[in-house]
Structure formats: C-alpha cells, structure tokens
N, C-alpha and C positions, 0 to 999 in steps of 0.2 A: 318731554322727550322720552323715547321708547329704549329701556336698557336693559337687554338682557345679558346674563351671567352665566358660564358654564361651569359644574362642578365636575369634575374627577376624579377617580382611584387614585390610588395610591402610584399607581402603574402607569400614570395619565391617560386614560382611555374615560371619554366623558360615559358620564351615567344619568346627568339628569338637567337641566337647564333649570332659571329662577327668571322669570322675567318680570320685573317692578312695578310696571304697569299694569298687571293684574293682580297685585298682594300687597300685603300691609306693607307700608314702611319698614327699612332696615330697624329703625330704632325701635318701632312696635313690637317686632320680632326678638329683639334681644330683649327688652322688659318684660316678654312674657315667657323666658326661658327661665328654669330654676338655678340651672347654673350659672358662675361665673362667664360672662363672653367679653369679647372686645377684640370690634374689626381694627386692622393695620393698613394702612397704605404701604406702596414698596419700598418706602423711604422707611418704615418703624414707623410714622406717626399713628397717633389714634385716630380712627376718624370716628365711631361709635361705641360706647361701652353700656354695661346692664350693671356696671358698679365692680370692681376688683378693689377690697382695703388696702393690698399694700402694692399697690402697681407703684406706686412714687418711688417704693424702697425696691421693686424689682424692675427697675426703666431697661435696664442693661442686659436681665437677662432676656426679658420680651424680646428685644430687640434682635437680641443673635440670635433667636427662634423664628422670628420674621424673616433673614436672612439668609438663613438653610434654607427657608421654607421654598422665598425668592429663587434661590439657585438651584436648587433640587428640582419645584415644580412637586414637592413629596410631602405627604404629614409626616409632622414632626412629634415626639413624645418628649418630655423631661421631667423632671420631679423638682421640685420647689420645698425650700425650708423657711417659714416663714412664723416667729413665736412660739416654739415649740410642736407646731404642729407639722404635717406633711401634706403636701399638694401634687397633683397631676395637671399637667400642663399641657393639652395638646394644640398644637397648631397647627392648620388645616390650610390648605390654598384654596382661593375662589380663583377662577379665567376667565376672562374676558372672550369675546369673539373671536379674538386674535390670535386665541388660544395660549396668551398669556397671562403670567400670574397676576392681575392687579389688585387683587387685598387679599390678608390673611386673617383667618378669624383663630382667636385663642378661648380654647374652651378650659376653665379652669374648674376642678374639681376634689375636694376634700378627703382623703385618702381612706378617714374614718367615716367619712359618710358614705364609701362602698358599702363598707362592712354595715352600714345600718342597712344600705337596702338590699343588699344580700339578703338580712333577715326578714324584710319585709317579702321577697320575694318568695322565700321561704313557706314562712305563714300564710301567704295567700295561697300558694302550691297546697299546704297543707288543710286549708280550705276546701277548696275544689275536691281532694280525693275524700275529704271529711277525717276528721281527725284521731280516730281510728279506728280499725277493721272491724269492730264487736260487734255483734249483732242489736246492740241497746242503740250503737249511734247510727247503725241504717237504719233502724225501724223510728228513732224519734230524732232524726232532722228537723224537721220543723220545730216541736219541740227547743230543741237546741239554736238554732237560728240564731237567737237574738243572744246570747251567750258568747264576750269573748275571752277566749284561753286559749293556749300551746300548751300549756305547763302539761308532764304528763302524770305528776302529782294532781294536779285540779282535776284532769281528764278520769282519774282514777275516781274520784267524791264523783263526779256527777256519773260515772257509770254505776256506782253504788248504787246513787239516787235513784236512777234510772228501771234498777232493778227492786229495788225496794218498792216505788212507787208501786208495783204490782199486786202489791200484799197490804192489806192492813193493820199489819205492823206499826207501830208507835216510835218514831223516830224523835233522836234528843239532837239537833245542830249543833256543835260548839266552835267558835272562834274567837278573835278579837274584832273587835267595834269593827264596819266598815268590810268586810269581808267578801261580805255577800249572801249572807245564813238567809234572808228576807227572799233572794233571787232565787236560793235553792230550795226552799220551802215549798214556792209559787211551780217549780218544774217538777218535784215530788207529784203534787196537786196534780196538773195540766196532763201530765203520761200517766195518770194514775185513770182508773175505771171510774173515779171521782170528778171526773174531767167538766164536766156540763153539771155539777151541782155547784154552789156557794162556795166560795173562799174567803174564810171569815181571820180578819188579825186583829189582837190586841195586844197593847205593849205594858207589860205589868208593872214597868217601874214608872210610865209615864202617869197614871191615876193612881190616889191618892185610894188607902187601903180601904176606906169606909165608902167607896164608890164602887169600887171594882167589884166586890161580891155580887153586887146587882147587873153591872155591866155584864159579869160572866154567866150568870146565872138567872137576871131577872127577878122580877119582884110582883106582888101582887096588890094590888088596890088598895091604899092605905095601911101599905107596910110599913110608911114611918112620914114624916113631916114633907108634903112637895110631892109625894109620889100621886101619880096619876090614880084616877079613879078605877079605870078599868084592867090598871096593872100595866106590866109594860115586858113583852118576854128578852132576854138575854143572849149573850153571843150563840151560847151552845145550841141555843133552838133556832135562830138565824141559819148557824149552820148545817142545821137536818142531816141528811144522808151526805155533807159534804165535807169540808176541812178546818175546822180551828188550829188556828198557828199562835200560839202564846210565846212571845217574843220577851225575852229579858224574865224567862223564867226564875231566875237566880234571885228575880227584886220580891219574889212572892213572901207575902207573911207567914208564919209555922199557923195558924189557923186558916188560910186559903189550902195552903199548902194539905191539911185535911180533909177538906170538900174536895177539891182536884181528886184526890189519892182514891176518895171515894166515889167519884164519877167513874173513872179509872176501872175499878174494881166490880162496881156495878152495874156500872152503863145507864146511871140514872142520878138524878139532879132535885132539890127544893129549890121553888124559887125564894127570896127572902119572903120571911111573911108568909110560906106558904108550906103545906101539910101533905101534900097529894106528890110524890114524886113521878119527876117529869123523863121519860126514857130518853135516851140519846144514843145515834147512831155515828155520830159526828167523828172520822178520825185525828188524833190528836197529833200534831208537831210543836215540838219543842224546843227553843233556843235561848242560848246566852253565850255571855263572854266570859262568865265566871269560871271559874274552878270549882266546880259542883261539889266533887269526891273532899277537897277542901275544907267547903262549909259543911257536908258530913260532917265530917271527923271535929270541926266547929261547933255541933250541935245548932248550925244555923240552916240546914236544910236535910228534912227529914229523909231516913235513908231509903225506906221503905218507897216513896215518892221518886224517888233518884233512882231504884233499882228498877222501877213500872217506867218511869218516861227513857231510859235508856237502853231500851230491847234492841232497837238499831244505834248506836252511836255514829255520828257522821261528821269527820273534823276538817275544819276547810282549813287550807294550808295559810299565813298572811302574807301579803305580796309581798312581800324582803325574801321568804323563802322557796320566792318561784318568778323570780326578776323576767324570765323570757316571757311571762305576760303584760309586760312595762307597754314594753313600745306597741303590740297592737292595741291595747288601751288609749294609749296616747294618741295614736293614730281613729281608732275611733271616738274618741271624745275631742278632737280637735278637727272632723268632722261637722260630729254633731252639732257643734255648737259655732261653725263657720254659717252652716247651714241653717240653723235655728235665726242667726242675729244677723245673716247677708255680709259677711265680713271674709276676707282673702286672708290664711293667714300662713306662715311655713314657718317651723323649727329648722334652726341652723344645728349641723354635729355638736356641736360645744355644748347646746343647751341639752337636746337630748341625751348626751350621754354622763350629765347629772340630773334626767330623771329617771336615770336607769341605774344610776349609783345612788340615791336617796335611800332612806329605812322606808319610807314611807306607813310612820306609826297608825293615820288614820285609813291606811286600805284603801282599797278605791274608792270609798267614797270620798277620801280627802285628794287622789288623784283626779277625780271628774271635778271637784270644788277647783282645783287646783288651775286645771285644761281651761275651766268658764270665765275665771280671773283672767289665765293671759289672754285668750282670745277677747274676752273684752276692753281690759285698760292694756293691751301692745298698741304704742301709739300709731306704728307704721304696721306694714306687713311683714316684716322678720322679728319671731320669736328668739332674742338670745337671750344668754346668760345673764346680763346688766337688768333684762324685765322681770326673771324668776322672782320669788318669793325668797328673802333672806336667811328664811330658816333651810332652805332649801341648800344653799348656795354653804352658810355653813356648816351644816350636818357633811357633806359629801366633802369640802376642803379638812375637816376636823379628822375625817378617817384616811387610811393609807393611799397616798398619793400615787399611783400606778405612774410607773415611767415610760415615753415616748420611747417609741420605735426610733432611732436613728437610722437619718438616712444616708448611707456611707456616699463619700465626696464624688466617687465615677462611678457609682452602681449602674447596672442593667436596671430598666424596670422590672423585670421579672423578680432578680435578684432582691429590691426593695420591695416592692410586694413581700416576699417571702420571709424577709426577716420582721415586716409590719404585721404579720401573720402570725408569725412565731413567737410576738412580745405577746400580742390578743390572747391566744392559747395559753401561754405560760402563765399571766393574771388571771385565766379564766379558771386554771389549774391552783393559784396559789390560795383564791377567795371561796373556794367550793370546797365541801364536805368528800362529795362523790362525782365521776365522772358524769355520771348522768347529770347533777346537777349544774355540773360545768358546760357540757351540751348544749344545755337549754339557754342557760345565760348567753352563751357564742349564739345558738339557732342555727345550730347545727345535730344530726342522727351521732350517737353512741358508736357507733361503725368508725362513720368520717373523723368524730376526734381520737377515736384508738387510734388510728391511720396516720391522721397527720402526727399525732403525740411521737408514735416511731419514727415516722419521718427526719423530726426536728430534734429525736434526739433527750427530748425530756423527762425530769424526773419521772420514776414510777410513781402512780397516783392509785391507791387503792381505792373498792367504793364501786 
C-alpha cells in the first residue's frame, strides 16, 4: 500500500512530501541517523526508535512534547536534564494527506556535542581557507596536505620548517617521544630543493654502538670479522646530495659524537677500515627528546657538537600543550582506521571529551595507537567512555573535575545555551595560561572569545 507523508513549516505550509514506496523503511532511516530520533504516534506511543538511553526515565516528558506538537500542528523545542548532562529535544510534526498531524518525530541531541561540531566545523572552514595567510603555506600546500594541526603554536614550527627548508642550515628537532620530530623532518626534506634526492633516517639509540659507526659511515672490505669483501658504503653516502636525519641524537656515544662533529666540520667521512676520506654533501637533521643543553653541562654530550647540530633549533610543542589539535586528530585517525579495517564506528560526547582532557604523555603516536585500539576491539558501533583505555579514563577523573552547566527549571533555549556557553568559556579561561591558548582549546578566533569574555562578564585573563 502506497503512503505518502507531508512535511511542513513551522508556519504549516508544506515543503516537501515522503512517499514510502519509493525510500528505505522508516526504521532504516532512523538507524542510519547519528542522532537520537524516535517517531510518535498521536496518542505518545512509540512506533520507531534509533535507540534514546533514558526515554523509560523521560516517558512523561516525550509525551507533553508530542502533545503540543499534536495541537499546535508546530515544532516544538525543550531542553532535557538527564545524569548531569544536557539535552535538546526537538520535536517535529509529520501530516498525513489530510493535512493532519499523524506522527511526531523527536530528534534528540547532546548539548556538548554542539560545541564539538562547532569545532569540527571550525577546523574544516579553516581548511578550505588553509591555515594561514603566509606565504610558506600558499606556496607548500601540497607539502602540508597530509599534516593535521589548528594549533597556532604547531602552525608556527612548521612555518619555521617551511622556511628553513630553503637553506642548508643544520637543523636540531627537539621534543618529547611521539610528537612528530620524524614528520617534520620528512617536510623540512620534501619543500626543501633536496626534494627528488634520498631521504636517509637512522635511529641512534636503536643500534648498538659497535654497529652504528659502520651503518653511518661504512666500512671497507675486511674491516673486521663478517664484513663483506667488497666493503659496504654507509648512510652518509646513501645520502649523497640529499638528507640524513639522525633521530635520538641524545643516544650518541662521546666517540661517534667525534666523527659526527667532524663530518660536520669538514664535510668529509672514513669509512671504518678505511684511509681515503670520503666527501659528503648530505644535509644534516637532527632530533631527540633529550635535554641536550642538560647532558652539556653533564659532560654527556659534547658541547662543541650541540653548538654545530643547533644552528636552527626547532621545538615542537606536546599535545597537552596545544589540546585544539585533539579532536581533528581524533577525527582523522578514527577515519583512517574505519577505512583501513571496513568497520562503522562514531564517538559519543562523553568519550570525546576525555580525549580532549587526557595529558596524552605518548603524543600522537600514543593517540593514533589509541584511535586503532578502539576502532578495532569497540564491540558495536558507539565509541564510549566504558570502551576507553583505563589509563585514560583515570588520568582525566584524577584531575579537576569541570562543572555542568545548569539548566535553570523555565529557561528559554537561548537563555540555556547562553549560560552552557558561559560554564565552556569560564573553564576554558581557568585551565589556560593565555587567552589564545584558551581560543584554541574552545576552537574558536582570539577576537570571538575577547567578545564573548565581555559579554559574560568574566574574570580578567591576561595572556
């Protein structure tokens, strides 16, 4: 049987018709919405839902929502308190032929998952226009592509890079593990006029010290027991006119640390075992997580070496101290890996907004480990709080608990917005050094929260 449905304005003036017989199933249509829905008949009952957790505890309010809806012929808005969180409720008429109301659909929506896609709406805007006006990030877009940050800390390091790449300057990385020193090394390279030679990496603390000298350097034919006959050349000549990146520079021994210093200096290399030194054009990058200036003053890393590999210094921020990069991460690593393994998966606000309060000690590499975990062992398609990681769950309950918005008993919606707005802002204000850092955390311009800060009335926040 053929049934078509008419929708309406608010105004009741139809806009569009639905007819059944040409389109998925009702129930199809709600399970492939992200939001909460759930159709009404004119009595309240349910006739279809896509899942609401506490409809059993909210029967009564549905109802009188149905009801208006019923008599009115009008969508209806309310705000919902449900476990300390806040909800938007709206309910919507469908008509019949008859041009009467026969079901109401209730779209229900999480008050804090505006505010997330606010920010996501945000950072795609900020996409599209490219992430800022400098001339480094019109000319190496491509380049940057594959790069994601808001942060306008981060945005700062790769314009450095950006610029540096152009010179053969001797750049030192420094961060903590996980950071990304590896990623910006490879875009130094890539924008640099080095671009189409070799990109050569070795990680110094990973081989063992009586290895390494040959790996960097090469060796000649019966330099010592196993070695090849005909000799065997080393990273720096691999790397010819192109890039060696020595990664975990800090693990180097005070006698590598001499040959380096001397390559450095002279632009020329012995292989082991060998007498003939070998030229090199190779430019040099440099990283660790160490505290280089540190092991100076330690006598564990020659200073004279520390002063030649730091002509550029280039310090990447760690992601605790630049959170507005959380969620497009998140967002593109729960992507990647929906994509990669054929799997449907969506964070609920709960969860995302303790991976946006975590330290997140291993950087984004412990953030992408993180994203591949849930997206593989979440049993169903909703990522929450219950499937996180435990460390996760207690690092962010361990630190200061942020207090809910309250939603007063008759508010306007605007009203409740406004005050849900005002709690956001004022934690963004109490957890931040500076305004700008507070900005980014919200995902919002330096302008807008001076603005809204007058607005609401809030402490002064220097910064």
């Amino acid at each position: 049987m053929k049934q078509v449905y008419y929708f309406h304005d608010d105004e009741g003036q139809p806009v569009r018709t639905w007819d059944l017989a040409d389109s998925a199933s009702p129930l199809q249509l709600l399970e492939a919405s992200y939001d909460g829905l759930t159709v009404f008949d004119q009595q309240g009952q349910v006739v279809a839902s896509s899942g609401i957790p506490f409809m059993e505890q909210a029967g009564t309010f549905f109802q009188n929502l149905v009801f208006q809806v019923v008599q009115s012929g009008k969508r209806v808005s309310a705000l919902f308190q449900e476990g300390g969180e806040n909800f938007l409720v709206t309910a919507s008429p469908v008509f019949n032929r008859g041009h009467e109301v026969s079901h109401v659909v209730c779209n229900v929506r999480n008050l804090e998952e505006l505010g997330f896609l606010e920010r996501e709406i945000q950072y795609l805007t900020l996409l599209e226009k490219g992430p800022t006006p400098s001339a480094e990030w019109t000319a190496y877009r491509e380049e940057l592509k594959e790069i994601i940050t808001r942060s306008a800390a981060m945005r700062s390091v790769l314009t450095s890079a950006l610029r540096v790449a152009q010179v053969d300057s001797t750049v030192l990385i420094l961060g903590e593990s996980g950071v990304g020193k590896d990623m910006l090394a490879r875009l130094i390279h890539r924008a640099g006029k080095r671009r189409d030679r070799p990109f050569v990496k070795i990680s110094c603390g990973a081989i063992p010290e009586s290895l390494l000298e040959s790996e960097l350097f090469g060796y000649e034919g019966g330099a010592f027991t196993g070695a090849r006959k005909e000799g065997k050349p080393g990273l720096f000549e691999q790397a010819a006119d192109g890039t060696i990146f020595l990664d975990e520079i800090g693990e180097l021994s005070l006698n590598l640390q001499v040959k380096l210093l001397n390559v450095l200096q002279d632009r020329n290399f012995l292989r082991v075992g060998g007498v003939k030194p070998i030229p090199t054009n190779a430019r040099v990058i440099a990283a660790t997580n160490r505290d280089l200036e540190a092991q100076v003053k330690e006598g564990a890393f020659r200073a004279d070496l520390y002063y030649r590999l730091s002509v550029i210094p280039l310090v990447i921020p760690p992601l605790r101290a630049r959170r507005g990069d959380i969620l497009p991460l998140v967002r593109h690593f729960q992507e990647l890996f929906c994509k990669r393994y054929g799997f449907k998966r969506r964070i609920t606000p709960a969860a995302l907004n303790y991976l946006i309060r975590y330290d997140w000690p291993g950087n984004v590499r412990e953030l992408q480990n993180v994203m591949e975990f849930l997206v593989v062992m979440t049993p169903g398609e909703v990522i929450d709080v219950e499937h996180l990681p435990e460390k996760i769950v207690e690092n962010v309950q361990g630190g200061r608990v942020s207090p809910k918005a309250p939603v007063p008993e008759k508010a306007r919606l605007k009203e409740a917005l406004e005050e849900y707005e005002r709690a956001l802002i004022s934690r963004a204000l109490a957890e931040h050094e500076t305004l700008r850092e507070a900005a980014e955390y919200l995902g919002i311009d330096l302008s807008t929260l001076t603005r809204k800060k007058q607005k609401y009335g809030l402490a002064r926040h220097e910064g």
